[in-house]
C-alpha positions in Angstrom: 21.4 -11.5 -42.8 22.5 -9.7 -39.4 26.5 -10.5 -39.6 28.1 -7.2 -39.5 29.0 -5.2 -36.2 29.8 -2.1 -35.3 30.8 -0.3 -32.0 28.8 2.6 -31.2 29.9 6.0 -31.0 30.6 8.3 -27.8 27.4 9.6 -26.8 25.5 7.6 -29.3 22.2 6.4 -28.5 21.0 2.8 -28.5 18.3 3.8 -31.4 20.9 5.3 -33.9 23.2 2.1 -33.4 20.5 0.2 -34.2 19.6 2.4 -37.1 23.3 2.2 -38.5 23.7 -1.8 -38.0 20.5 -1.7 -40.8 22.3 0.3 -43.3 25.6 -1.3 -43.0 24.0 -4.7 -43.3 22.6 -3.4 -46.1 19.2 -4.5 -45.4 16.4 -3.4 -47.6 14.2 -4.4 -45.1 14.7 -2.5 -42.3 11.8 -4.4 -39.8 13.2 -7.6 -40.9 16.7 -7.5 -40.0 15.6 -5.8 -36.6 13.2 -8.3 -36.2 16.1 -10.6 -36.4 18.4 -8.9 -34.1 15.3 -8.6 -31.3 13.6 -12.1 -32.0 10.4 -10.4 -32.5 8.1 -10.1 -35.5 7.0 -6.7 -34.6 8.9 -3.8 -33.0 7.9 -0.4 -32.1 11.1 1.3 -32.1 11.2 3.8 -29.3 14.3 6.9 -29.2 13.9 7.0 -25.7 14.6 3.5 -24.3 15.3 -0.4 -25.7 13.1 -3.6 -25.6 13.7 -7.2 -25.8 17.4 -6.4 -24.7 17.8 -10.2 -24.0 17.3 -11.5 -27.4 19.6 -9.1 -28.7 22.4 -9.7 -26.6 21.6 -13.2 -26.8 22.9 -12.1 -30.7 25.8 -14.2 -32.2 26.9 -10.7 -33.6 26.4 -8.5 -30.7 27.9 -11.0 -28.2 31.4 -10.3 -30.0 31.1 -6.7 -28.5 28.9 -6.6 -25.4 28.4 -10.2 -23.5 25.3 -10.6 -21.2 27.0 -9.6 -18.3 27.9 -6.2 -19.5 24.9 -5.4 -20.8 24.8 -3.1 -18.3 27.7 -0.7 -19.7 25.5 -0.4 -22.4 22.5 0.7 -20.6 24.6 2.8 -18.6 26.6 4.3 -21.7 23.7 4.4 -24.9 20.6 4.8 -23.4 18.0 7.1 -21.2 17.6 4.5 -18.3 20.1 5.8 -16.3 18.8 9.5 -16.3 15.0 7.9 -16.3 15.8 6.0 -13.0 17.2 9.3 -10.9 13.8 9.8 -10.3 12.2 6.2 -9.7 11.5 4.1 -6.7 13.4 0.9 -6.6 10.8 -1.1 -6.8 9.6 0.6 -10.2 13.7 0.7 -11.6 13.7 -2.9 -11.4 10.4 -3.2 -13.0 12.0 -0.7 -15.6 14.7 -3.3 -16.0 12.6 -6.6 -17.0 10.9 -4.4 -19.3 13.4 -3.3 -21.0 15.3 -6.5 -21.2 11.9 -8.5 -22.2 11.1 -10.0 -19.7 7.7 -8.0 -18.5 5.3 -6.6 -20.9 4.0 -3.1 -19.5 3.6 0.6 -20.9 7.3 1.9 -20.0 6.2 5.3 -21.0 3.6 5.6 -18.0 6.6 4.0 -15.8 8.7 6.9 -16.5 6.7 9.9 -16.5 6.1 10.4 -19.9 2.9 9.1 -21.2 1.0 12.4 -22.2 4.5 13.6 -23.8 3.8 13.0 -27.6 7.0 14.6 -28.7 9.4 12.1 -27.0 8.9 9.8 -29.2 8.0 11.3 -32.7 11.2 13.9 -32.9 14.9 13.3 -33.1 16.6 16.3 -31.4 19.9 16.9 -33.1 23.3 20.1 -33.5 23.7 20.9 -37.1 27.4 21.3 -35.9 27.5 18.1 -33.7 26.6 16.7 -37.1 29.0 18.6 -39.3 31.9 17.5 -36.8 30.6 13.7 -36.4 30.8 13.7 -40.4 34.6 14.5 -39.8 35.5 12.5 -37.4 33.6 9.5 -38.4 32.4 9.7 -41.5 28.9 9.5 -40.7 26.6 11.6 -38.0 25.2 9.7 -35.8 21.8 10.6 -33.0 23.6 11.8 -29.6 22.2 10.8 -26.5 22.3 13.9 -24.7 20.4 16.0 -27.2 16.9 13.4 -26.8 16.6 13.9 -23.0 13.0 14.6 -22.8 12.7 18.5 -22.1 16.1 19.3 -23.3 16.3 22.2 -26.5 20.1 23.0 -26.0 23.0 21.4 -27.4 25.9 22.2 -24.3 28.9 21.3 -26.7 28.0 24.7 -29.0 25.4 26.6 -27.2 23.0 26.1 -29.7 19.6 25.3 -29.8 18.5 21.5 -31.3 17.2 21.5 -34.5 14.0 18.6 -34.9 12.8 15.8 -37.0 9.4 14.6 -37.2 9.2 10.3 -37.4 5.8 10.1 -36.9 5.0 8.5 -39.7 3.4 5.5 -41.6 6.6 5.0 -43.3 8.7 5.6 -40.6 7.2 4.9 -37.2 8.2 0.7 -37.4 11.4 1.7 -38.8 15.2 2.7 -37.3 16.2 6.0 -38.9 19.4 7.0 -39.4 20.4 10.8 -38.9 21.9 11.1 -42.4 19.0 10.0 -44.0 16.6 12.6 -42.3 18.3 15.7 -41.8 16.9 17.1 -45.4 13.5 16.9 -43.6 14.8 19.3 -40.2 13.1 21.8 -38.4 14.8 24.6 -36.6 12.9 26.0 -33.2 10.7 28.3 -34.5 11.5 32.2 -33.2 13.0 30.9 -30.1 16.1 32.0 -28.9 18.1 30.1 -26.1 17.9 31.8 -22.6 19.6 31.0 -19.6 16.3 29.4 -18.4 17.3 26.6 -21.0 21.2 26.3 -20.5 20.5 25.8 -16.7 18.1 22.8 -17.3 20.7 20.9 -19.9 23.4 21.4 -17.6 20.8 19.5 -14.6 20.5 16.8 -17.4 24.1 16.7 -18.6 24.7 16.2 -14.3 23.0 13.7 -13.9 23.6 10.8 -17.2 27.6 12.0 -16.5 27.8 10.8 -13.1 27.3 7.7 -11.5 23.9 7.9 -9.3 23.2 3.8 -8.5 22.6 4.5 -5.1 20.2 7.1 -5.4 16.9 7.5 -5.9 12.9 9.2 -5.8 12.9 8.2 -2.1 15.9 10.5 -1.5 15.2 13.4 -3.6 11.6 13.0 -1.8 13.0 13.1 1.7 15.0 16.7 0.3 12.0 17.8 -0.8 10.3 17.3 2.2 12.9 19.3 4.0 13.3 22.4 1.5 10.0 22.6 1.5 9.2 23.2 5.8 12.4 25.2 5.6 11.4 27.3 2.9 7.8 27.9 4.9 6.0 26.1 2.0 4.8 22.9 4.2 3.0 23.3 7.5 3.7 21.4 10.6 0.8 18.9 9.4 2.0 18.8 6.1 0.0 20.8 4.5 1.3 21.8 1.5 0.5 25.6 0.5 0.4 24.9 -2.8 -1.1 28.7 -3.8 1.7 30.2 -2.7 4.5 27.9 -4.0 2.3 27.7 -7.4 2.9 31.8 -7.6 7.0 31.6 -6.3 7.0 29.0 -9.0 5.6 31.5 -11.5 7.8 34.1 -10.4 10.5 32.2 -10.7 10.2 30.7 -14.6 9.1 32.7 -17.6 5.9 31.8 -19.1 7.8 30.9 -22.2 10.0 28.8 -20.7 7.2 27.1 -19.2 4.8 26.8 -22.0 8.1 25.7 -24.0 8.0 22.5 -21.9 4.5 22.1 -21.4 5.1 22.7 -18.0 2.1 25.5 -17.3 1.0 26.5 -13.7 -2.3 27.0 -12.4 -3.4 26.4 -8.6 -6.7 25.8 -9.5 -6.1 23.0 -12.1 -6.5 19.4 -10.9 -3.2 18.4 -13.2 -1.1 21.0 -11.4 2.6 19.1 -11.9 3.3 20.7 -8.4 0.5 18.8 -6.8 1.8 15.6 -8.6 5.2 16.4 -7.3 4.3 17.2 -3.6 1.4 14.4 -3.5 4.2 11.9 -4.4 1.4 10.1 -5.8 2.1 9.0 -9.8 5.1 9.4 -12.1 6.0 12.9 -12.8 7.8 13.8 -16.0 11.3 14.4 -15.2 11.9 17.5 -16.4 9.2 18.7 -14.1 11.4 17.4 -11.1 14.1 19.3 -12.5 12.7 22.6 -12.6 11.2 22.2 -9.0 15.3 20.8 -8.2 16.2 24.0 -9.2 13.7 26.2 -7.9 14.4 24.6 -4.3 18.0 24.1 -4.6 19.5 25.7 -7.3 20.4 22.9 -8.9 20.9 19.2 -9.5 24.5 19.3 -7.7 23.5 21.0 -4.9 20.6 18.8 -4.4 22.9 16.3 -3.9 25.2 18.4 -1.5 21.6 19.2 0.4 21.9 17.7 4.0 20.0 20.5 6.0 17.8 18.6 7.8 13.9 20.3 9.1 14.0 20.8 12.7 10.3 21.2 13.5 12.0 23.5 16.7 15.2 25.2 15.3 19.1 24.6 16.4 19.9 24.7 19.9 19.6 26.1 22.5 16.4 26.7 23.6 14.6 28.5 26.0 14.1 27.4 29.8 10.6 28.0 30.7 11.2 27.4 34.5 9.9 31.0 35.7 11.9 30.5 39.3 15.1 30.8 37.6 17.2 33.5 37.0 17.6 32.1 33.5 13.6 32.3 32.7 12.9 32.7 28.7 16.9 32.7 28.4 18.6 30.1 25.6 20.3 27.5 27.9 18.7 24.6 27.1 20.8 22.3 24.9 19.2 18.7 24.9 16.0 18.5 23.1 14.6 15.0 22.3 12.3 15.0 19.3 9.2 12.6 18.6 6.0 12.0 17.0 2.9 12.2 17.8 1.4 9.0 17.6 -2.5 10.6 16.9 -1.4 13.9 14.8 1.6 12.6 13.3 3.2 16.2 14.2 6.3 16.2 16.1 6.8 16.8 19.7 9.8 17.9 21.5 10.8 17.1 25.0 13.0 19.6 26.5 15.4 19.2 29.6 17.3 21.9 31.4 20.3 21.2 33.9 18.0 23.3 36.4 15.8 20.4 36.5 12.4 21.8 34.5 11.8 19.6 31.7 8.5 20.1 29.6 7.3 19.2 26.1 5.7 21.3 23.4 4.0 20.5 19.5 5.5 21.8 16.6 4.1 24.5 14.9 4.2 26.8 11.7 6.0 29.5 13.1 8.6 28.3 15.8 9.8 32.0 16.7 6.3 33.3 17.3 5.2 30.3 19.6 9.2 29.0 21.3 7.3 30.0 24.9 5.1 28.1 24.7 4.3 24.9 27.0 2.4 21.8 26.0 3.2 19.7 29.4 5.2 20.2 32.4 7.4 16.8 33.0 8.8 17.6 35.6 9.5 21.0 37.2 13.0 20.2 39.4 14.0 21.3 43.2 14.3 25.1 42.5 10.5 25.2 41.6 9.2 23.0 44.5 11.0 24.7 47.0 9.6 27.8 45.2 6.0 26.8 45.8 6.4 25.3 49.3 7.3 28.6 50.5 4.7 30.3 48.5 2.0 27.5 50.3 3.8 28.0 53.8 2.5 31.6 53.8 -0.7 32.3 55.8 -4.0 31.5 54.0 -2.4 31.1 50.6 -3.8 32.7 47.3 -4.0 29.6 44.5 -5.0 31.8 41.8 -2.3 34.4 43.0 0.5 31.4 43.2 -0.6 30.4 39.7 0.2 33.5 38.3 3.4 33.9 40.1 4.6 30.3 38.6 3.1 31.0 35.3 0.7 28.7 35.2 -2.8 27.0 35.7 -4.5 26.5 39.3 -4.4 22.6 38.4 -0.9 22.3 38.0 -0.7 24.4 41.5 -3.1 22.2 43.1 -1.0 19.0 41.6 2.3 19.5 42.4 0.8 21.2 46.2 -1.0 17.1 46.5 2.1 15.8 46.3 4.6 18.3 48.2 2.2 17.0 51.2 0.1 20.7 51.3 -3.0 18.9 50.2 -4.2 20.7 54.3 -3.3 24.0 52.8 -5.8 23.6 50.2 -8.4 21.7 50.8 -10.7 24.1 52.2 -10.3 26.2 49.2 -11.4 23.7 46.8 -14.5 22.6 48.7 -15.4 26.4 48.2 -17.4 27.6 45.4 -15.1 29.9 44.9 -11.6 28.2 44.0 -13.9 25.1 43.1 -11.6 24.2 39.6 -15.1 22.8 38.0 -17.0 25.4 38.9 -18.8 27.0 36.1 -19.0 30.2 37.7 -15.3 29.8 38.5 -14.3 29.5 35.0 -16.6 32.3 33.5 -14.9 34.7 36.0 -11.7 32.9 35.2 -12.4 33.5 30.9 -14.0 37.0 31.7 -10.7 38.6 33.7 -8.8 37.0 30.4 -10.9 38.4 27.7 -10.4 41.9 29.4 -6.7 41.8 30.4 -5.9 41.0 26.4 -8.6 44.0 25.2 -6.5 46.1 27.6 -3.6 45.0 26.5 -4.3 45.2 22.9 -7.1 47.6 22.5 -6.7 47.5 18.8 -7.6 43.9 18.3 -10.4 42.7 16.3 -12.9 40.3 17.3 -11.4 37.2 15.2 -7.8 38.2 16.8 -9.2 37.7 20.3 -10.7 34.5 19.2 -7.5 33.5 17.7 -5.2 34.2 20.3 -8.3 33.4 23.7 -10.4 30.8 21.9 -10.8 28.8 24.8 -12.5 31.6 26.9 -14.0 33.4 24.0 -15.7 29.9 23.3 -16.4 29.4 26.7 -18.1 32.9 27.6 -19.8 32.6 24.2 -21.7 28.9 25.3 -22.3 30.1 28.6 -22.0 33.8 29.2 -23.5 35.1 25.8 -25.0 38.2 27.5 -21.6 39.6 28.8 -19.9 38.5 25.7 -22.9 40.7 23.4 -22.4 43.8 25.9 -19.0 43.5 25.7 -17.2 42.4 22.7 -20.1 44.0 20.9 -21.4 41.1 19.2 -24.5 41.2 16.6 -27.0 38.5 17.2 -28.2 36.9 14.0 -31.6 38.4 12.5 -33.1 36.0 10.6 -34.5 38.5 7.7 -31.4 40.2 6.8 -32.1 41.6 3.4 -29.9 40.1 1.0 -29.7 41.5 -2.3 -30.2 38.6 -4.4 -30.0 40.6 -7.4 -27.8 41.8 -6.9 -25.2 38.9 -5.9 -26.5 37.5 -9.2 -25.1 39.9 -11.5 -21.8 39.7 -9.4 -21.8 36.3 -9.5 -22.7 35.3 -12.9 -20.2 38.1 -14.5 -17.2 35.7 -12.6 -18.5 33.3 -14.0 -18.4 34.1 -17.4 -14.9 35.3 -17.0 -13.9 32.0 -15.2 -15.7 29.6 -17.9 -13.4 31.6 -20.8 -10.5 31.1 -18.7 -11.0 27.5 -18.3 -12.2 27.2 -22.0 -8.3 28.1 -22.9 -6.6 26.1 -20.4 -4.0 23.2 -22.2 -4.4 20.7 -21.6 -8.1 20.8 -21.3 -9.9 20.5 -18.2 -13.5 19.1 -17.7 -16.1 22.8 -16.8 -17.8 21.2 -13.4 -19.0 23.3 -10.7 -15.7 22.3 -8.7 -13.4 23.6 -11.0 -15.3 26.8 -11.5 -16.1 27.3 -8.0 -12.1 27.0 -7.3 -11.4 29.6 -10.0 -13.6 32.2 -8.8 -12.8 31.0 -4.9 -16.8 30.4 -4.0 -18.4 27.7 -3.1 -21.8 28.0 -3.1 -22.3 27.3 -6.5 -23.3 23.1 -5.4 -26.1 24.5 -2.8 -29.5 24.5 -5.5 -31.8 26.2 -3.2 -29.5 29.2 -3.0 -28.8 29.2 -7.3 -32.0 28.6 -7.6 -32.1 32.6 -6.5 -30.0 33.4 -8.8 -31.6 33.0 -12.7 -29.0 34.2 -14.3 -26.3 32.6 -12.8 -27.9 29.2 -12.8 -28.8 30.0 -16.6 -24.8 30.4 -17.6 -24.0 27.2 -15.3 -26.5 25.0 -16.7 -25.3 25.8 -20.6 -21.5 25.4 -20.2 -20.8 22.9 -17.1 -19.6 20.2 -19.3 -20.9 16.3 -18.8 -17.9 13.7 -19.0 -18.7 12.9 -22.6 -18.8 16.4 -23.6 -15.8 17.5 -22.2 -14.1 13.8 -23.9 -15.4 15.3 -27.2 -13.5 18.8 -26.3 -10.3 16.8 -25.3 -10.2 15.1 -28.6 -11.3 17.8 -30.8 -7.8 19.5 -29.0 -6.1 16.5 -29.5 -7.1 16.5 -33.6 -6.5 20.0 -33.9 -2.7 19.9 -32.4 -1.8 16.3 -34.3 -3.3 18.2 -37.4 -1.2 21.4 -36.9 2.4 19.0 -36.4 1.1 17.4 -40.0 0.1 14.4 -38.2 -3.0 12.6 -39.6 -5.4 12.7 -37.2 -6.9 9.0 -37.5 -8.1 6.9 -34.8 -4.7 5.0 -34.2 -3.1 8.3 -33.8 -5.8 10.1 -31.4 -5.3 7.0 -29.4 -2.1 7.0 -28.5 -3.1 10.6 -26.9 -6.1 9.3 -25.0 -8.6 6.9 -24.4 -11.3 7.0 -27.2 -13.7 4.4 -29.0 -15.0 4.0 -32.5 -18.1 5.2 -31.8 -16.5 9.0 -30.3 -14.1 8.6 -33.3 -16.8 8.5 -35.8 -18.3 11.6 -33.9 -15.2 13.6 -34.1 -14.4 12.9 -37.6 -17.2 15.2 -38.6 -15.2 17.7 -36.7 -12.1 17.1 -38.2 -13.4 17.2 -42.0 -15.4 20.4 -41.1 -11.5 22.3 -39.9 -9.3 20.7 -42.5 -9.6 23.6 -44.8 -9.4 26.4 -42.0 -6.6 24.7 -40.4 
C-alpha cells in the first residue's frame, strides 16, 4: 500500500522522489506501487520529465503535500519542464502540459528536442560529493535536478565533473531507482577533464531553471536570433542564411571535443547540420544546441535576455540627402526614415525625407555602407530642385542628357519632372528626334557604350565580371544588341564549339575527390545516406547528376556506381552503427532496443543480426 509521504528534497528531481516513496513504502514491487500512485498498469519511467501527473495528484497521499492547484510548484521546482519550455512555442508548451499531466498521449521526447538523444534517458548524472554531503544532511542521497539537464557534465556546486549510471536495463528500465542503490555500479567520464567550454554551458542551464521565464519563449529567442544574425553579417537582406560561413565561426569558436562531447558535430555539407535546424526554425532542436548558438551570438543566456538591439536594414540615423542642388549633397542630415516591406520581395524599403524637401526611397541591401547613395525612387524632389531645373530648361536650346547629369540622374526623370514644370515646349522637339528619342535603340547603345567606357577609364583594372557586376544593365544590353563592339572591346571570346576538353583527364581529377569525399562521408556520425547530392556538395561540383557527361568519365562513373548507397543500404549502415554503439555502452542490441534508435522491421532485424553475431567477439 501507497500510505507514506515524504517531501522532496531541494533540487530533487520528480524521478528520485518517486524512487524514494517505493523504498520507504517498503514495496517489494516497485511497478506495482507506482502503478498505484499513477493509476496505470504500465509506466515507463522517464528521468527527464513526469506522466499521468493527474492521477497522482489526484493521490489521497500526495494531496496532503501538493493539492491540484499547486501542481504547478512542483513542476516548476522538481522537474525539467521548465528549462524544456525556454525554448518551445506556446502552442507546443501547452501540448507539453496535457502530456505530462495525462491527458494527451504523444512522444514528449520528439516534443522537446530530444528524440535521437539515447543517453537522456538511460544515465543518471550525479556529484560523488553532492552525494557524500546529501548523506549528511539527510541521511540519504538523493538524484539532483540540475545535474540531468540534457548536455550538462558539470556539477556547479564543486566544479566537478558528473559521474554516470547506466539504467538501461531489463531489470531496471520499468523500475524507479534510487541513487543509493546504484552508485556501486558508477562510471566516472572517461579521460575528460572539465574545461571552461563546460562550466559556461552549466552556468546557461543553471540561468535559466533558477529564474522565472513564463513569459518567454522560442518565438522571442527567434526574433534575437534573427537580429544577431543580420547584425553579425551572417543573414542577407533576403534572408539568406550563410550557413558556410557561420558553420566555420561556429567551429572556430567550440573545440572539437567539446562538440563531439555533446554530439553536437558541424559539417556544412551534412543535411542534419543542428545550425540549419536552428536557422530553418523548422523542427525541435535539442536544447543544448540552442545554448551553444546563445552563446556563440550573445555570450550568453543573460545577455540574451538583456539583447534589445534591434536590425536596422539602413543603420542609425542620420542619413544622407541625395538632393544634388543642395549644399548639403551626400552630407548626414537626414533624420526621419520610414521603414517598410516590400510586399513582392519581402525585403525592406526605406522612405527617406529631408527638411529640404527631397524625399526618395531605396531597398535594403547586404552592405548598407557600400550602397547608402544609392536611389531606388525619387518621391518627391522639393522647391530647391525645381527651381534648379527651370532655370537649367530656361537656357537656350537645352541639353537633356547634359541636365541629367548635372541633377544626377536619368533623362526620364528630366523629361518628367520638365512635363509637369509646364516645359513640355522646351522638349518636345528633342524627343521626336532620333537622337534624344528615350526608346531609341540606337539611343541607348550610345547611352550603355559612353557607360561601359567612362567605368574602364575609371577603373582600368577591372575585370570583365566586375564591369558586369557593377554596369550589368548596359553590359547586358551592348551584349544582346551590340555584340560586335562589346567583342572588340571588352575582349570577349566567342564560344567554339570543339574546345578540346581533356576528358581524361578531368576523370582522374574527379574520381580521386571522390574517393576522398566517399571516405569522409563513410566516417561521418551520425551516418548519412552516399547519394550523388551529398557527394557532389562535399567536393562542391555538380555535374555528377548529368549521365551523358559521366558517361565520359569511366572511372568516375565506376567509383559512383559501387558506393552511392540505395535507401535500404544505407538503413542497413545506420543500424549496423546503431548495434555497434548500443553494443559498445553494454547494451543488448535486440530489436526493442535498435528501435527505440530508429525505425526498423523484423525482416532488416533478422538481416542485421547476422551482423551483430559476426562482431560480438571483435567488439
Amino acid at each position: 500500500m501507497f500510505n507514506i509521504v515524504l517531501e522532496p528534497y531541494p533540487d530533487e528531481i520528480f524521478y528520485s522522489w518517486i524512487a524514494r516513496l517505493c523504498k520507504i513504502n517498503l514495496s517489494s514491487n516497485n511497478l506495482n506501487l507506482s502503478s498505484e500512485m499513477f493509476g496505470k498498469s504500465y509506466i515507463n519511467p522517464s528521468i527527464l520529465y513526469p506522466t499521468n501527473l493527474n492521477s497522482f495528484i489526484s493521490h489521497p497521499a500526495i494531496q496532503s503535500i501538493y493539492k491540484k492547484e499547486t501542481v504547478g510548484v512542483l513542476i516548476k521546482e522538481h522537474t525539467l519542464v521548465p528549462f524544456f519550455t525556454f525554448f518551445m512555442r506556446n502552442e507546443d508548451i501547452n501540448t507539453l502540459y496535457k502530456a505530462i499531466r495525462g491527458e494527451l498521449r504523444i512522444k514528449i521526447d520528439n516534443l522537446l528536442g530530444i528524440s535521437k538523444d539515447a543517453s537522456n534517458t538511460r544515465e543518471i548524472r550525479f556529484c560523488d560529493e553532492c552525494v557524500e554531503e546529501d548523506k549528511l544532511k539527510y541521511g540519504e542521497s538523493y538524484i539532483h535536478r540540475f545535474h540531468q539537464i540534457p548536455g550538462n557534465h558539470v556539477c556547479l556546486r564543486h566544479m566537478k565533473m558528473l559521474n554516470r549510471v547506466s539504467i538501461l536495463s531489463k531489470s531496471n528500465k520499468n523500475k524507479f531507482l534510487c541513487l543509493d542503490d546504484i552508485l556501486d555500479e558508477a562510471e566516472g567520464e572517461d579521460n575528460i577533464s572539465l574545461t571552461q567550454e563546460m562550466i559556461n554551458l552549466a552556468i546557461d542551464m543553471k540561468y535559466i531553471v533558477s529564474e522565472d521565464f513564463v513569459s518567454f519563449n522560442l518565438i522571442k529567442i527567434i526574433e534575437k536570433y534573427d537580429n544577431a544574425l543580420k547584425l553579425k553579417g551572417y543573414k542577407s537582406a533576403k534572408g539568406l542564411v550563410f550557413g558556410n560561413k557561420l558553420t566555420e565561426d561556429l567551429k572556430r569558436y567550440y573545440s572539437i571535443d567539446f562538440l563531439s562531447k555533446l554530439d553536437c558535430n558541424l559539417n556544412y555539407y551534412n543535411r542534419c547540420n543542428w545550425i540549419n535546424d536552428i536557422t530553418r526554425n523548422k523542427k525541435a532542436v535539442h536544447p543544448a544546441k540552442h545554448l551553444l548558438f546563445i552563446r556563440f551570438l550573445f555570450g550568453s543566456v543573460e545577455r540574451l535576455m538583456h539583447f534589445e538591439n534591434k536590425y536596422e536594414p539602413f543603420g542609425n540615423g542620420p542619413w544622407p540627402c541625395m538632393n544634388p542642388i543642395a549644399s548639403h549633397y551626400k552630407e548626414n542630415v537626414i533624420s526621419e526614415c520610414i521603414v517598410y516591406k516590400n510586399r513582392h520581395t519581402g525585403k525592406a524599403n526605406g522612405k527617406f525625407i529631408c527638411k529640404c524637401g527631397f524625399i526618395y526611397t531605396r531597398k535594403e541591401t547586404d552592405d548598407y555602407e557600400r550602397d547608402k547613395y544609392e536611389i531606388s525612387q525619387y518621391v518627391e524632389v522639393g522647391e530647391q530642385w525645381n527651381n534648379k531645373l527651370k532655370e537649367l530648361l530656361m537656357q537656350e536650346k537645352p541639353s537633356i542628357l547634359k541636365i541629367a547629369r548635372i541633377m544626377k540622374c536619368n533623362e526620364s526623370t528630366i523629361v518628367r519632372h520638365a512635363v509637369k514644370l509646364g516645359f513640355k515646349h522646351k522638349i518636345n522637339r528633342k524627343l521626336e528626334s532620333n537622337e534624344y528619342n528615350l526608346k531609341s535603340q540606337t539611343f541607348l547603345i550610345e547611352k550603355y557604350r559612353n557607360r561601359i567606357k567612362e567605368y574602364i577609364n575609371e577603373n582600368p583594372d577591372k575585370s570583365r565580371n566586375e564591369i558586369l557586376k557593377n554596369e550589368s544593365t548596359a553590359y547586358k544590353y551592348l551584349l544582346k544588341y551590340d555584340k560586335e563592339w562589346m567583342y572588340n572591346n571588352l575582349n570577349i571570346t566567342v564560344k567554339s564549339s570543339s574546345c578540346g576538353f581533356n576528358y581524361d583527364k578531368r576523370d582522374k581529377e574527379i574520381s580521386k575527390k571522390i574517393k576522398v569525399a566517399i571516405d569522409y562521408l563513410l566516417h561521418l556520425i551520425p551516418p548519412i545516406q552516399i547519394t550523388l547530392a551529398s557527394i557532389s556538395r562535399q567536393i562542391d561540383y555538380h555535374m555528377l547528376g548529368n549521365k551523358a557527361f559521366i558517361n565520359k568519365l569511366p572511372l568516375t562513373k565506376r567509383i559512383l556506381e559501387e558506393n552511392v548507397e540505395s535507401k535500404e543500404e544505407f538503413r542497413l549502415r545506420k543500424n549496423k552503427y546503431i548495434a555497434v554503439k548500443l553494443l559498445k555502452s553494454g547494451v543488448n542490441p535486440n530489436f526493442t532496443n535498435i528501435a527505440r534508435h530508429t525505425s526498423i522491421n523484423k525482416e532488416e532485424y533478422t538481416q542485421l543480426k547476422l551482423y551483430i553475431d559476426s562482431i560480438d567477439i571483435e567488439i
